[in-house]
C-alpha positions in Angstrom: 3.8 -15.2 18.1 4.0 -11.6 18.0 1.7 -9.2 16.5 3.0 -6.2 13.9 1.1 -3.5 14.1 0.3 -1.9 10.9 3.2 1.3 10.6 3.1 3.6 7.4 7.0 3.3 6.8 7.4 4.8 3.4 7.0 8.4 1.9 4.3 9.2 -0.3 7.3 10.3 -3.0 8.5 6.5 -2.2 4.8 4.9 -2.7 4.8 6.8 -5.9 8.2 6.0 -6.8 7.6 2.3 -6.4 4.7 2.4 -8.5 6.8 3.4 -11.2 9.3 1.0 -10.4 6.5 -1.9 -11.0 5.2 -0.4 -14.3 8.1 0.1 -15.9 9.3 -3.9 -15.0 12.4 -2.9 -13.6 13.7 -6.2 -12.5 16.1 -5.2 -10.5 14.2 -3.0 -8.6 11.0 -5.3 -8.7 11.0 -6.6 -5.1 12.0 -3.8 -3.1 9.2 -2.0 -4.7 6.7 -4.5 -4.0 7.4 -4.6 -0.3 7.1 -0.5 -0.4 3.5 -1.1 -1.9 2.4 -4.0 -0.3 3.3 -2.1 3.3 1.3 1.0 2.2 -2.2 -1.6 1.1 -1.7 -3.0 4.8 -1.6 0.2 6.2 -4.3 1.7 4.4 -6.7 -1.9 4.3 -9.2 -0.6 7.0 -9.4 2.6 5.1 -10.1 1.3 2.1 -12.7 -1.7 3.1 -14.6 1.1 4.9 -15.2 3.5 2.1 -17.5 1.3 0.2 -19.1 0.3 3.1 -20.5 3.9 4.2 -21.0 5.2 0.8 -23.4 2.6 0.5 -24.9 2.9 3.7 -26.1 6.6 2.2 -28.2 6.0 0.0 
């Protein structure tokens, strides 16, 4: 069983790109956008679970 570490592989242009992909329900163009977006959330997960975490931790 291997382990993937978690790689940013896409662009911010392509992260935003996606999203636009997704909202305007582009079928065609649905899943490949997903896996752009779902790859940035697992990149940025830690990031993201921390922030409410320490903002908290402030007051």
């Amino acid at each position: 069983m291997s382990i993937e570490k978690n790689i940013q592989k896409h662009s911010k242009g392509e992260v935003n790109r996606a999203g636009i992909k997704l909202l305007e329900k582009n079928e065609s163009e649905y899943a490949a956008a997903k896996v752009i977006l779902d790859n940035w959330r697992a990149y940025h997960i830690t990031p993201l679970n921390g922030f409410p975490r320490k903002r908290s931790e402030k007051n």
